[in-house]
C-alpha positions in Angstrom: 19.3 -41.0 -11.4 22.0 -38.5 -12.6 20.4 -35.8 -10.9 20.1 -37.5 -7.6 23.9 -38.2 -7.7 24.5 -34.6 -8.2 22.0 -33.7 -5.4 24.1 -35.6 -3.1 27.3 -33.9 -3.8 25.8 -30.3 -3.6 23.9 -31.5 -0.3 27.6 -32.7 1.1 29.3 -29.9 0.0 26.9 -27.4 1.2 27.3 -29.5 4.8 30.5 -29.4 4.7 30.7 -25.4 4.5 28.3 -24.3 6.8 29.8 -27.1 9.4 32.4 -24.8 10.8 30.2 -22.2 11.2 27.4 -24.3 13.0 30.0 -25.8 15.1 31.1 -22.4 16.3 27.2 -20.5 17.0 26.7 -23.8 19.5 29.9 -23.4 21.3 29.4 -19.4 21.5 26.2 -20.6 22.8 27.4 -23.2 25.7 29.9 -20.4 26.8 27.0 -17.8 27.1 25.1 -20.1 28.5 28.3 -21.1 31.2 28.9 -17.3 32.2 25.0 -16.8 33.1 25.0 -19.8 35.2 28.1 -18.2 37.4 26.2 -15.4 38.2 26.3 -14.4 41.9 26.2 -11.8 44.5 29.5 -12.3 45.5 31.4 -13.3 42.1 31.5 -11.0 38.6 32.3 -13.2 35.8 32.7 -11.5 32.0 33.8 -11.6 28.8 36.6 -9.0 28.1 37.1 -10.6 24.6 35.2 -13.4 22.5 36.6 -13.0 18.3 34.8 -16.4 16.8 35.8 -16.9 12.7 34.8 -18.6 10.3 37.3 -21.6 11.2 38.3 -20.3 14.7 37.8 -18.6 17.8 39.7 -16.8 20.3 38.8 -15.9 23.9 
């Protein structure tokens, strides 16, 4: 039973870190994803800057 408990903890830690870094792949994603669905003949849409952190992101 003790080593379930611990299990548990590690498991929700080890969430808890890679959380901000899963959280910020799917929204790199969805923009990606956003900028190839603009594309046109008669409009250029691009990315001049993308910087995504561990904790943050700037555009």
């Amino acid at each position: 039973m003790i080593f379930g408990k611990y299990a548990a903890i590690a498991g929700a830690v080890a969430i808890g870190a890679i959380w901000p870094f899963a959280t910020g792949q799917i929204g790199q994603s969805l923009y990606e994803q956003e900028i190839e669905n603009m594309k046109s003949p008669y409009l250029t849409v691009e990315t001049e800057s993308y910087d995504r952190g561990y904790l943050s992101s700037e555009w």
